[in-house]
PAVO-341681 format. One record per atom (N, C-alpha, C): residue in one letter; x, y, z. Coordinates in Angstrom, 3 decimals, m for minus. Layout:
BEGIN
<node><resn>A</resn><c1>X</c1><c2>Y</c2><c3>Z</c3></node>
...
! end
This chain:
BEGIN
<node><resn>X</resn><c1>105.035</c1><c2>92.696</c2><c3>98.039</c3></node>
<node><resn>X</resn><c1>104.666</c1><c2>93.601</c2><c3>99.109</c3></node>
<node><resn>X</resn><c1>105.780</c1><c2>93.611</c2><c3>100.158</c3></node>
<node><resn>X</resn><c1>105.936</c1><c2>94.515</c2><c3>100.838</c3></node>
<node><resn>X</resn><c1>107.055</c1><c2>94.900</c2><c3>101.581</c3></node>
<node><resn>X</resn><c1>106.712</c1><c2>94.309</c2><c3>102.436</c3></node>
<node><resn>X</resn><c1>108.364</c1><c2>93.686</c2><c3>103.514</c3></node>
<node><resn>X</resn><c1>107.810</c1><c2>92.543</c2><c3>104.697</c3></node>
<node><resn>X</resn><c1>107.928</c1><c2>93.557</c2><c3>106.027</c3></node>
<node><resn>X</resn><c1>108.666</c1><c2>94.392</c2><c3>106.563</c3></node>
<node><resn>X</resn><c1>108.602</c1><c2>95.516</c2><c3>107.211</c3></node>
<node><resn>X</resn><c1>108.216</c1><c2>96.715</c2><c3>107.319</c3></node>
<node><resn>X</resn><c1>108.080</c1><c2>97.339</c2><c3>108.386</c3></node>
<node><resn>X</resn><c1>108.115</c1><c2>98.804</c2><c3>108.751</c3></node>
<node><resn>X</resn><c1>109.027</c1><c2>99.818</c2><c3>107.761</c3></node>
<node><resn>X</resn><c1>109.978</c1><c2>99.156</c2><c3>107.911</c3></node>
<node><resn>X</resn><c1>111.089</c1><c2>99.883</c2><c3>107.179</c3></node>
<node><resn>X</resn><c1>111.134</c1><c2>99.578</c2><c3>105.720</c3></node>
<node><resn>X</resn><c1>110.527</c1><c2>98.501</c2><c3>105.193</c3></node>
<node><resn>X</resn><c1>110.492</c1><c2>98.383</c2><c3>103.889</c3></node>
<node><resn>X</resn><c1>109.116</c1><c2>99.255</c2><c3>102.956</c3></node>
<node><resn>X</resn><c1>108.521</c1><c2>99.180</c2><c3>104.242</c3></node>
<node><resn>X</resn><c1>106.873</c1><c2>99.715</c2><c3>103.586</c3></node>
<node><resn>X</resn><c1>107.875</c1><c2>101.429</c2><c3>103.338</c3></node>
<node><resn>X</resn><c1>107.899</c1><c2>102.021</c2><c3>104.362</c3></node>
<node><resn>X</resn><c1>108.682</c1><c2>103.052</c2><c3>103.760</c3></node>
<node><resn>X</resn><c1>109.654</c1><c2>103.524</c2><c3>102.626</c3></node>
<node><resn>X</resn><c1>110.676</c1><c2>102.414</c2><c3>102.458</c3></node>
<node><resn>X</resn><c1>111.536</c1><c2>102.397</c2><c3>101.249</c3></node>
<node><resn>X</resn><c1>110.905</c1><c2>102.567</c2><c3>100.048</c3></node>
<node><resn>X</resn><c1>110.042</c1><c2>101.737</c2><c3>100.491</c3></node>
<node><resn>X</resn><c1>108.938</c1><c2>100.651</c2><c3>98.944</c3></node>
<node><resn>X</resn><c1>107.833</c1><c2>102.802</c2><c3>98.456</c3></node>
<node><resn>X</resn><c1>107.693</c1><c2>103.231</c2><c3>99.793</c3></node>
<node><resn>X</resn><c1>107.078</c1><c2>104.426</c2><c3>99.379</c3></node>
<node><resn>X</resn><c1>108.197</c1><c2>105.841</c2><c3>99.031</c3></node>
<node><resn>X</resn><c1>109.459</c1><c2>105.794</c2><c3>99.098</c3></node>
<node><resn>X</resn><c1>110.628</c1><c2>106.781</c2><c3>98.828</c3></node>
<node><resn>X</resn><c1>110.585</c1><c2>105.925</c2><c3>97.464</c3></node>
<node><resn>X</resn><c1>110.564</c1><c2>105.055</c2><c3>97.219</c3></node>
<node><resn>X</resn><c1>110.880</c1><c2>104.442</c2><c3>95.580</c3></node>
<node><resn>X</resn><c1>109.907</c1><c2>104.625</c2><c3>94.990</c3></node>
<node><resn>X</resn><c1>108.563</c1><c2>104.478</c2><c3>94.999</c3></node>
<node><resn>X</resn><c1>107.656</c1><c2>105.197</c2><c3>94.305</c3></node>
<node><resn>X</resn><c1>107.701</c1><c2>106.829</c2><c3>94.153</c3></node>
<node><resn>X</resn><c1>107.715</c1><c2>107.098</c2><c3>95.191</c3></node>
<node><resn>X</resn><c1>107.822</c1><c2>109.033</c2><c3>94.985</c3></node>
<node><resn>X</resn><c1>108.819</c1><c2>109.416</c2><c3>94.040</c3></node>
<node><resn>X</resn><c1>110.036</c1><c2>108.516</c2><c3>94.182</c3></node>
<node><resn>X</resn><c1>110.578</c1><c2>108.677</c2><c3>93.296</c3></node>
<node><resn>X</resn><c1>110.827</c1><c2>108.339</c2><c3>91.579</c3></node>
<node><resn>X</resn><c1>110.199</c1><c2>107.286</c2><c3>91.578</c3></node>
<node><resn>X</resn><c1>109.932</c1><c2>106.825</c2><c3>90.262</c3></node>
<node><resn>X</resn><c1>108.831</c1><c2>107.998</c2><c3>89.623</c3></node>
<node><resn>X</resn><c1>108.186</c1><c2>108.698</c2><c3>90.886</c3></node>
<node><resn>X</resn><c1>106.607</c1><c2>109.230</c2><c3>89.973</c3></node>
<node><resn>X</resn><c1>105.501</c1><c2>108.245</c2><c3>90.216</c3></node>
<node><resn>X</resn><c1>105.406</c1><c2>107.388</c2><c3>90.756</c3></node>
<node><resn>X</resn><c1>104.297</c1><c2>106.282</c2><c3>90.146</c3></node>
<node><resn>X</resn><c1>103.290</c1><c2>106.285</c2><c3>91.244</c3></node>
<node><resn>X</resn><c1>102.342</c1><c2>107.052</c2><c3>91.341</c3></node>
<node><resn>X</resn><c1>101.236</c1><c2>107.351</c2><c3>91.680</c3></node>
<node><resn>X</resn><c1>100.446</c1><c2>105.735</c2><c3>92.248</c3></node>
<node><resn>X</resn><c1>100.271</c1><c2>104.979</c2><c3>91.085</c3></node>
<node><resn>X</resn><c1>99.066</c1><c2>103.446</c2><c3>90.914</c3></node>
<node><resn>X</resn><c1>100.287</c1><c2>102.124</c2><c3>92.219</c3></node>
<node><resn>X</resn><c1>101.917</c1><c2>102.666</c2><c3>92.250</c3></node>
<node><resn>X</resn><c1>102.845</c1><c2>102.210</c2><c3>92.841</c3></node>
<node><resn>X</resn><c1>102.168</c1><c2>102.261</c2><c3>94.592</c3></node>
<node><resn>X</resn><c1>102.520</c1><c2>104.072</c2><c3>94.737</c3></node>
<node><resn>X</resn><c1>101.912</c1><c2>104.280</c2><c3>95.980</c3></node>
<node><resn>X</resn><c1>100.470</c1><c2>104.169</c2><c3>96.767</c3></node>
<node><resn>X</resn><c1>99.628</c1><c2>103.523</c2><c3>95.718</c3></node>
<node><resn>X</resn><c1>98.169</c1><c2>103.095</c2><c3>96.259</c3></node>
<node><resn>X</resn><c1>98.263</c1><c2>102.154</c2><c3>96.544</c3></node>
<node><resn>X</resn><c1>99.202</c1><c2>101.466</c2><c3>95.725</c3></node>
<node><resn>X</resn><c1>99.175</c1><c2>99.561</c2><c3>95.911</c3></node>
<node><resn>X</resn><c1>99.860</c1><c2>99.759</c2><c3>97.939</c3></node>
<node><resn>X</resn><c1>100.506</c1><c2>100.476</c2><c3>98.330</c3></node>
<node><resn>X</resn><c1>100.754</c1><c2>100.838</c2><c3>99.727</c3></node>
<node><resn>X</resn><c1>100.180</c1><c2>100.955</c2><c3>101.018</c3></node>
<node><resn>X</resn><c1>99.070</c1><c2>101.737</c2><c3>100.079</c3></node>
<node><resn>X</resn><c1>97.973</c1><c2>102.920</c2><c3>100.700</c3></node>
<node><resn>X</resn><c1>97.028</c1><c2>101.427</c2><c3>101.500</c3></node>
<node><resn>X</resn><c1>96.499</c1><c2>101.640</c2><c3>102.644</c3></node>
<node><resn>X</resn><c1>95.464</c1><c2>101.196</c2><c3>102.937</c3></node>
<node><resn>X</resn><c1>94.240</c1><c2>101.697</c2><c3>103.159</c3></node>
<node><resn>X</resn><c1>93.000</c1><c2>101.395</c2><c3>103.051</c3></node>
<node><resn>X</resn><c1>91.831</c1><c2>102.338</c2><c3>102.728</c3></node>
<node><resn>X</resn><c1>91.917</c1><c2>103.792</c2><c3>103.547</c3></node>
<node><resn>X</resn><c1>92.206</c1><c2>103.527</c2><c3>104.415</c3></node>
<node><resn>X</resn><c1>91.760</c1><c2>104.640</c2><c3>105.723</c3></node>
<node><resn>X</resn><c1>93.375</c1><c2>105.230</c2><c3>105.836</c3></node>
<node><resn>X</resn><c1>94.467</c1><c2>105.300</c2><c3>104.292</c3></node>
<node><resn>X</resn><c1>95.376</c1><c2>105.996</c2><c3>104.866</c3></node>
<node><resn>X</resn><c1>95.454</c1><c2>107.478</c2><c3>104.903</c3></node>
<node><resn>X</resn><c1>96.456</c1><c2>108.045</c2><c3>106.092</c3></node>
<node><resn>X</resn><c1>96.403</c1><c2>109.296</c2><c3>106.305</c3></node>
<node><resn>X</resn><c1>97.896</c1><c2>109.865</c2><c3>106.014</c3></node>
<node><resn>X</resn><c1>98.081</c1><c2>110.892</c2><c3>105.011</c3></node>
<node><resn>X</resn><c1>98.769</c1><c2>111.575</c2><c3>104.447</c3></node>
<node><resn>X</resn><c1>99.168</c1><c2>113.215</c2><c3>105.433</c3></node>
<node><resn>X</resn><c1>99.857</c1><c2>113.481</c2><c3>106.570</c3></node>
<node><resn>X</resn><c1>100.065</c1><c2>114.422</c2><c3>106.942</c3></node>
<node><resn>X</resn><c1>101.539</c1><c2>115.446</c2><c3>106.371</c3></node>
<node><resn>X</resn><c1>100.844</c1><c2>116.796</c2><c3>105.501</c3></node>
<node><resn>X</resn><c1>101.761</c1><c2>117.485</c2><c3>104.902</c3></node>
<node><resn>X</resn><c1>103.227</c1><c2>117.931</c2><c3>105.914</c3></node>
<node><resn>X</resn><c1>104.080</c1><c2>119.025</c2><c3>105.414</c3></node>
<node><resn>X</resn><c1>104.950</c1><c2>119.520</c2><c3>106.764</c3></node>
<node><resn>X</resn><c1>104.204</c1><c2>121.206</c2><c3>107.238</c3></node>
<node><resn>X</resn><c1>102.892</c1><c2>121.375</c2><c3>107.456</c3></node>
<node><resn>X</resn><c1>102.546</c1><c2>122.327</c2><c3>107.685</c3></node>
<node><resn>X</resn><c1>101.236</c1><c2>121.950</c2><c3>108.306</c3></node>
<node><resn>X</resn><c1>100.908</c1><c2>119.866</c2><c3>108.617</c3></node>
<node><resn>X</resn><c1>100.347</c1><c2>119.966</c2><c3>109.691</c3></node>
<node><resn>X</resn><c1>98.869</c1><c2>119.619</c2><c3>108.941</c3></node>
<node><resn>X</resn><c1>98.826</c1><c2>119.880</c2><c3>107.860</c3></node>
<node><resn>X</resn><c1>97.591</c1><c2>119.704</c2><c3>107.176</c3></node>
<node><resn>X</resn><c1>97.892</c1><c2>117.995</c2><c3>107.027</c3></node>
<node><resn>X</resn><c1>96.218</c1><c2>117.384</c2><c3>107.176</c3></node>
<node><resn>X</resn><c1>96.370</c1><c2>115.601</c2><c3>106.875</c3></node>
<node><resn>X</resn><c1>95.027</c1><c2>115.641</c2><c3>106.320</c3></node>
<node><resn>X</resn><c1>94.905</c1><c2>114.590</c2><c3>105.397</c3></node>
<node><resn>X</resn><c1>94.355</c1><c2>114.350</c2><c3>103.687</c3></node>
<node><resn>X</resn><c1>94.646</c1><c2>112.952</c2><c3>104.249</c3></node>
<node><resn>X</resn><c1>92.774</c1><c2>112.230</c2><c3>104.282</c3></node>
<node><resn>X</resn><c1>92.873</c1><c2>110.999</c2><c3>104.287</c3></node>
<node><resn>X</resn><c1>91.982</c1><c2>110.437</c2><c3>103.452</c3></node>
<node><resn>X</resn><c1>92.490</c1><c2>109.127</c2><c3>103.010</c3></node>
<node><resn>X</resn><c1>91.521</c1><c2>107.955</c2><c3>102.307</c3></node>
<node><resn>X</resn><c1>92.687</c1><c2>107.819</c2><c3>100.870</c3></node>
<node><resn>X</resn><c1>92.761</c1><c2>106.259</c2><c3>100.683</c3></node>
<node><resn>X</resn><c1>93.637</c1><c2>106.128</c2><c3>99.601</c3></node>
<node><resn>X</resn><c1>93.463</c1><c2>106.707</c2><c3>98.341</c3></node>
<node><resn>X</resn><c1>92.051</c1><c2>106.180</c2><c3>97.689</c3></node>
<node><resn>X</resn><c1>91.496</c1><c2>106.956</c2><c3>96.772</c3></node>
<node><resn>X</resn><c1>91.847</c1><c2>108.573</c2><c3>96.542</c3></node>
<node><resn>X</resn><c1>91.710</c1><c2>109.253</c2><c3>97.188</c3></node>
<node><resn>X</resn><c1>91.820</c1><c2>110.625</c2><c3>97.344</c3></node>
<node><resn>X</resn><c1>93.494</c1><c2>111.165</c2><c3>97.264</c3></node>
<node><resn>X</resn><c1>94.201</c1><c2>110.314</c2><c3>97.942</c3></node>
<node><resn>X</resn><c1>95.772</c1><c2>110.504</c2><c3>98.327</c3></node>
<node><resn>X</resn><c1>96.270</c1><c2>109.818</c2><c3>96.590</c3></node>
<node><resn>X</resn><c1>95.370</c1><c2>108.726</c2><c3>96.003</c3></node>
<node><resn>X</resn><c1>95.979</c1><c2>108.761</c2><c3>94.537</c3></node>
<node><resn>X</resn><c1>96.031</c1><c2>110.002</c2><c3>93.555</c3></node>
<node><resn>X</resn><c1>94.753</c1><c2>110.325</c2><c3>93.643</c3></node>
<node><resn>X</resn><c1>94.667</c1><c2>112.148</c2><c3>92.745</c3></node>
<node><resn>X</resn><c1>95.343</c1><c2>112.546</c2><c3>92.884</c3></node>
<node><resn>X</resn><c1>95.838</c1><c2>112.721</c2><c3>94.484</c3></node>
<node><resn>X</resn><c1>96.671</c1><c2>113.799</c2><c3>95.412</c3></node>
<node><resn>X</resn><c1>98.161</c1><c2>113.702</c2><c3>94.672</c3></node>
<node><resn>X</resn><c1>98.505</c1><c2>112.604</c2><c3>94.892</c3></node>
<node><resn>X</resn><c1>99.968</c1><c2>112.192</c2><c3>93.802</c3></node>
<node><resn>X</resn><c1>99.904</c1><c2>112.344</c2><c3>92.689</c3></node>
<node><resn>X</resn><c1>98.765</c1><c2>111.565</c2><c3>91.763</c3></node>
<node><resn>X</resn><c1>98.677</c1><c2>112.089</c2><c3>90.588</c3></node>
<node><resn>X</resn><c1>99.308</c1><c2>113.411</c2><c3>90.288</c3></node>
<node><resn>X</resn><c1>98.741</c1><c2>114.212</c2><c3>91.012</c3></node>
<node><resn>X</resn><c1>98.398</c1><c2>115.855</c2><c3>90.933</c3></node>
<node><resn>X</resn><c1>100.140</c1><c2>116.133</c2><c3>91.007</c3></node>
<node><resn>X</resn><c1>100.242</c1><c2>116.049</c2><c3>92.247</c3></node>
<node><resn>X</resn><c1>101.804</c1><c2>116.464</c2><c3>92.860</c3></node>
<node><resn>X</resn><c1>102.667</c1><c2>115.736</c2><c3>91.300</c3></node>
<node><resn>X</resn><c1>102.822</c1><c2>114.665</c2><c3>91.379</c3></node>
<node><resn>X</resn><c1>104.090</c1><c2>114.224</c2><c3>90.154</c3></node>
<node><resn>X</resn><c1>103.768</c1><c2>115.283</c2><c3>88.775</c3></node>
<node><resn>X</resn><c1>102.443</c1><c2>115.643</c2><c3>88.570</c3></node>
<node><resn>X</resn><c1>102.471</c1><c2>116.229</c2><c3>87.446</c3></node>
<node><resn>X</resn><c1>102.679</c1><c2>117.810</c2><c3>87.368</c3></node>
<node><resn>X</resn><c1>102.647</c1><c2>118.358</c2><c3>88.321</c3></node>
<node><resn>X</resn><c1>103.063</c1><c2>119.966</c2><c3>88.378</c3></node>
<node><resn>X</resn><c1>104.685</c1><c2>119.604</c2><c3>89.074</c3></node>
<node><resn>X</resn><c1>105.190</c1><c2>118.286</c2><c3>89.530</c3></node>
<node><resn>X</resn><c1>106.695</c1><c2>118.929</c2><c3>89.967</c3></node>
<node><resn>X</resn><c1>107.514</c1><c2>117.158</c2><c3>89.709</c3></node>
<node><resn>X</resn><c1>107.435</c1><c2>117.041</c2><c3>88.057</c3></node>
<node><resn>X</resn><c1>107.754</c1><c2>115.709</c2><c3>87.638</c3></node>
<node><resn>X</resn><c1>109.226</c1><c2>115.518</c2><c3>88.014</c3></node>
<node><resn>X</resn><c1>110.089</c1><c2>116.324</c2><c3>88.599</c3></node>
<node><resn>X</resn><c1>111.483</c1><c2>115.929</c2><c3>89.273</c3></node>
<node><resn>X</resn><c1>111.429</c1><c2>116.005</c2><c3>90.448</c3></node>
<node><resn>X</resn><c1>110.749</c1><c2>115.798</c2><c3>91.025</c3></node>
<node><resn>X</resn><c1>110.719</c1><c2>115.279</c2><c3>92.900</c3></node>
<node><resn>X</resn><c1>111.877</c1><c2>114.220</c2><c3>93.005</c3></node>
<node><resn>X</resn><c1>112.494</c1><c2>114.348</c2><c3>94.266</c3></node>
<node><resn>X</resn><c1>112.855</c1><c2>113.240</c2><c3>94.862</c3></node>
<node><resn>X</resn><c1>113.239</c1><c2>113.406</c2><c3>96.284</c3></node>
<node><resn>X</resn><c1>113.099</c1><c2>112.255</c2><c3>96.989</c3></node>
<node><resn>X</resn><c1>113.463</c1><c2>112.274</c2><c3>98.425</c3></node>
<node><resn>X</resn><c1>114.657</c1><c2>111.610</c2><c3>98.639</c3></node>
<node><resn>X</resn><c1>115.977</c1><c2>112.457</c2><c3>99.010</c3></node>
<node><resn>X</resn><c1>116.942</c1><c2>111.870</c2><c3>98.907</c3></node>
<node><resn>X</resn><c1>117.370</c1><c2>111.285</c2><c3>100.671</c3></node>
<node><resn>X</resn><c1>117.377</c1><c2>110.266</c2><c3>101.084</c3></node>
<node><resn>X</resn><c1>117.235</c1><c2>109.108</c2><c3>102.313</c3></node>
<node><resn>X</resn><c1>118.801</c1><c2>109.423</c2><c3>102.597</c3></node>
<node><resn>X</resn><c1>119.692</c1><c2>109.848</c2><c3>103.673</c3></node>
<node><resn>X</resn><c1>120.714</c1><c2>109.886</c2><c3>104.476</c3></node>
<node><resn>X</resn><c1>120.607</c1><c2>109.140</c2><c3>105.917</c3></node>
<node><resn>X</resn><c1>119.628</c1><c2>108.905</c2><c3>106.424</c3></node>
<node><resn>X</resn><c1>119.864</c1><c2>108.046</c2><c3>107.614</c3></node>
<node><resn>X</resn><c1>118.347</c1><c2>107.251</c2><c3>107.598</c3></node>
<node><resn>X</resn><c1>118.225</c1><c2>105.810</c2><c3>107.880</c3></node>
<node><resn>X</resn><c1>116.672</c1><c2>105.534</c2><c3>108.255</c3></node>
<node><resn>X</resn><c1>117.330</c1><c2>104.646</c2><c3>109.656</c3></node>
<node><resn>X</resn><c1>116.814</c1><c2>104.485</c2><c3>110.866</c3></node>
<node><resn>X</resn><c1>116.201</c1><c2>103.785</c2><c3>111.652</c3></node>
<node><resn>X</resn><c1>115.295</c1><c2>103.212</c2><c3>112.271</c3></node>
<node><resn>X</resn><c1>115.416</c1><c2>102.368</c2><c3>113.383</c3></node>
<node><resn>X</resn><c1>114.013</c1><c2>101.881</c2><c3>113.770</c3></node>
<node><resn>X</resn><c1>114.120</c1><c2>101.551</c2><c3>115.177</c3></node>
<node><resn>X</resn><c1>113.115</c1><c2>102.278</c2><c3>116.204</c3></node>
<node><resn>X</resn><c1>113.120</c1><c2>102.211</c2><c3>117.621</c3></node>
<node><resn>X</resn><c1>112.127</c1><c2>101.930</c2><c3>117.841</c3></node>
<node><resn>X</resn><c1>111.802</c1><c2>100.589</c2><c3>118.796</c3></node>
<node><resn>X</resn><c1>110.563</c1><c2>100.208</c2><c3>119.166</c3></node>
<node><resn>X</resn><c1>109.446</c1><c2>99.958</c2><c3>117.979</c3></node>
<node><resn>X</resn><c1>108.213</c1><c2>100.875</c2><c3>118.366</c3></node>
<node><resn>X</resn><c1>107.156</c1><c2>100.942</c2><c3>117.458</c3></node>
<node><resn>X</resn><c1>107.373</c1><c2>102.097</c2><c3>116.513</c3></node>
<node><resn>X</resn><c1>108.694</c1><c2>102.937</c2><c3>116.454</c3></node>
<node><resn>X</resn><c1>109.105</c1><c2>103.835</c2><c3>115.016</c3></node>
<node><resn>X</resn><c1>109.998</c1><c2>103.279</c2><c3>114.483</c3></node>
<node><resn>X</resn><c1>109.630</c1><c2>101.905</c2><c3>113.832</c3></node>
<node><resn>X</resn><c1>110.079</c1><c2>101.501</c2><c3>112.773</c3></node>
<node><resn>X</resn><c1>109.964</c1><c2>102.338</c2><c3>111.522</c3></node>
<node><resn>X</resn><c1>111.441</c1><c2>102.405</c2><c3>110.684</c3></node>
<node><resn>X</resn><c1>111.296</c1><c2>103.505</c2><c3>108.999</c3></node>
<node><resn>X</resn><c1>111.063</c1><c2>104.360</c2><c3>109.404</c3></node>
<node><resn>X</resn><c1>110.932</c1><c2>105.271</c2><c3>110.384</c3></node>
<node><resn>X</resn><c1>110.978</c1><c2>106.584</c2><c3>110.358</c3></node>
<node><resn>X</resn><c1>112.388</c1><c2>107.222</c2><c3>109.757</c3></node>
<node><resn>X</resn><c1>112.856</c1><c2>108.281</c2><c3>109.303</c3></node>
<node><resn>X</resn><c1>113.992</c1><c2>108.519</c2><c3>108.390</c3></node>
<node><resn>X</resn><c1>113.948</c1><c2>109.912</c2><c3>108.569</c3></node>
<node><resn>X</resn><c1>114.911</c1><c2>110.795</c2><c3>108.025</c3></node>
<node><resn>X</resn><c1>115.471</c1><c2>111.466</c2><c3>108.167</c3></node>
<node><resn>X</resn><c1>116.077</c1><c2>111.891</c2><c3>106.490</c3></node>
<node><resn>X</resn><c1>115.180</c1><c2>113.080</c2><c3>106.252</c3></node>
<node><resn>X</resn><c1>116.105</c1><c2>112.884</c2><c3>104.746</c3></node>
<node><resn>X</resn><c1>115.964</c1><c2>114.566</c2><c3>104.133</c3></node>
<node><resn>X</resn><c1>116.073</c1><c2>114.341</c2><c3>102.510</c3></node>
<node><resn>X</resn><c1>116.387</c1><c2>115.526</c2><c3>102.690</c3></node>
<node><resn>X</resn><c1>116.152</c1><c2>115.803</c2><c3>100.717</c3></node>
<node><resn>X</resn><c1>114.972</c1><c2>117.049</c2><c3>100.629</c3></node>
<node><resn>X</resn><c1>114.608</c1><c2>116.575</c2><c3>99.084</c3></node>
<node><resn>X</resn><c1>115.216</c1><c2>117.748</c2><c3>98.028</c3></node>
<node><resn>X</resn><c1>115.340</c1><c2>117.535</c2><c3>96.495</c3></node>
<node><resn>X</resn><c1>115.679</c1><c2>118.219</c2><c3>95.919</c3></node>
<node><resn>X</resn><c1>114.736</c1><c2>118.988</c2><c3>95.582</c3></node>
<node><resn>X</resn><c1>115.678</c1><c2>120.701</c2><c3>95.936</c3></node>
<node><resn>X</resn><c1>114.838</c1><c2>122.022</c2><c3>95.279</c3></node>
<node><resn>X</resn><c1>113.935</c1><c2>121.634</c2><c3>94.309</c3></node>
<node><resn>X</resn><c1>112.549</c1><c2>122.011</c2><c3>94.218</c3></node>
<node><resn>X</resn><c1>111.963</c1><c2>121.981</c2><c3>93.100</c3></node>
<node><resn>X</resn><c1>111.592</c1><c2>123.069</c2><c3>92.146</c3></node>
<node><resn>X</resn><c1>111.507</c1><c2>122.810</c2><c3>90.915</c3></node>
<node><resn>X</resn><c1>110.910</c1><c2>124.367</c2><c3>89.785</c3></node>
<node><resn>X</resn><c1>109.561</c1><c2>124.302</c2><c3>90.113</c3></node>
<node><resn>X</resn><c1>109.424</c1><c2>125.669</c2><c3>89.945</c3></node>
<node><resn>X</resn><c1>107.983</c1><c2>125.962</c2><c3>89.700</c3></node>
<node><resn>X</resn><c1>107.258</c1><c2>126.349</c2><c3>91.048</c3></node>
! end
């Protein structure tokens, strides 16, 4: 299990990227909240597993490609990045 802020994040860019759905639950804590970039938020781990499930299998080449991460105060791992076009 990841010992930081900044690792819990890494530890979740390496799952998204692997695909591994059962990866990013082991993350998830019951009551986590998933906010899209359009503002929409989808909570509870259970639910956010489907949710991935779902996502890796209609767009199985995702990735989040990481160019800068820092950490200020209490925004630890917040990052800055930048993902590849997807098909479909």
């Amino acid at each position: 299990m990841p010992n930081s802020a900044s690792d819990v994040v890494l530890a979740f860019v390496g799952a998204i990227n692997a695909g591994n759905a059962n990866a990013l639950r082991a993350l998830m804590t019951e009551d986590h909240t998933f906010t899209d970039a359009r503002g929409n938020s989808f909570s509870g781990a259970e639910k956010m597993l489907s949710g991935w499930q779902h996502f890796f299998h209609v767009y199985p080449d995702y990735r989040i490609n990481i160019k800068h991460t820092f950490a200020d105060g209490n925004q630890r791992g917040a990052l800055r990045g930048r993902r590849r076009r997807m098909a479909g």
